[in-house]
N, C-alpha and C positions, 0 to 999 in steps of 0.2 A: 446515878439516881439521886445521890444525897447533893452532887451539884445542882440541879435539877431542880428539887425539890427547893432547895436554898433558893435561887433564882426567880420560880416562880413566887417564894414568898417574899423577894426583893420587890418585884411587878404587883402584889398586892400592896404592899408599902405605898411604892410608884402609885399606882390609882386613889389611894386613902389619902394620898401627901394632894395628888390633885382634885382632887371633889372636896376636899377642906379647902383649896386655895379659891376653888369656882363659889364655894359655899361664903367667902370672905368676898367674892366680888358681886355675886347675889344681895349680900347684905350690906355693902356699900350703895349699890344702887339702888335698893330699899330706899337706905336713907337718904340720899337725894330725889329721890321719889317725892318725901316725908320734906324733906326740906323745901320741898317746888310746890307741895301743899300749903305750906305754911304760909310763903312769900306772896300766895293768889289771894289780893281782896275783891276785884272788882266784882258785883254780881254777876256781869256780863263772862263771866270766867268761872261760874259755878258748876257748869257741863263739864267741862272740862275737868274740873276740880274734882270733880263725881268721878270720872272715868281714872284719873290717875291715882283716886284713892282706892278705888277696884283694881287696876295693877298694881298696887302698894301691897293688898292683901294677896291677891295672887301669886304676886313675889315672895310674899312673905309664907306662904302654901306651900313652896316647891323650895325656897330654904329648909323649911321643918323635915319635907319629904327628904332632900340629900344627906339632913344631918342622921335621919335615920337608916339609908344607906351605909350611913360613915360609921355609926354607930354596929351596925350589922357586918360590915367587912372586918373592923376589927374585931368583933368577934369571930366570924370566922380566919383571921387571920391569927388570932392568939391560938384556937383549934390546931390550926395546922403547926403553928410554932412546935406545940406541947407533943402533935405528932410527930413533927421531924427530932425533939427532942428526946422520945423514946426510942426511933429509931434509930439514934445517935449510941444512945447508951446501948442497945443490944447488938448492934455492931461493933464497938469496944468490947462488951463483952466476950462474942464471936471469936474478935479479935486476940484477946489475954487467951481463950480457951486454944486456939491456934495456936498461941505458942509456945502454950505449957506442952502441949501434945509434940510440938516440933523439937523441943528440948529432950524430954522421954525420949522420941526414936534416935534423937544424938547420944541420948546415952546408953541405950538399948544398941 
């Protein structure tokens, strides 16, 4: 259980570590978005220029959206931490009361 439990908060790690790396390559593309805005003078290129400023924003939508994903897993992933960290301790404890009691019937 406490492997387990370990594990799956490996696999939220794992997902957090990836939706920040997806989150870093959202925001690179942004900015070459941003950068292929800048580079556009000709009038004849202002449709254009229009539409990849709306996928610029759009992009930039669904960045905010995963950061707050990210922002949310680690929270719940601190949650679970601080849960597997009590039941760390009260199994230690479990533990010392086992074998205070195993000692008594040795000496008993």
């Amino acid at each position: 259980s406490e492997e387990r439990h370990a594990k799956e908060i490996e696999q939220a790690l794992l997902r957090v570590r990836r939706t920040e790396e997806e989150l870093e390559r959202e925001s690179e593309r942004r900015s070459q978005l941003e950068l292929k805005l800048m580079s556009k003078r000709n009038e004849s290129e202002r449709e254009e220029d229009e539409e990849w400023h709306k996928k610029a924003q759009q992009y930039e939508a669904e960045v905010g959206e995963m950061r707050e994903k990210v922002i949310e897993a680690e929270k719940r992933l601190e949650v679970d931490m601080a849960r597997h960290d009590q039941e760390v301790m009260v199994l230690r404890d479990e533990c010392e009361m086992l074998h205070v009691n195993l000692k008594k019937s040795q000496i008993d």
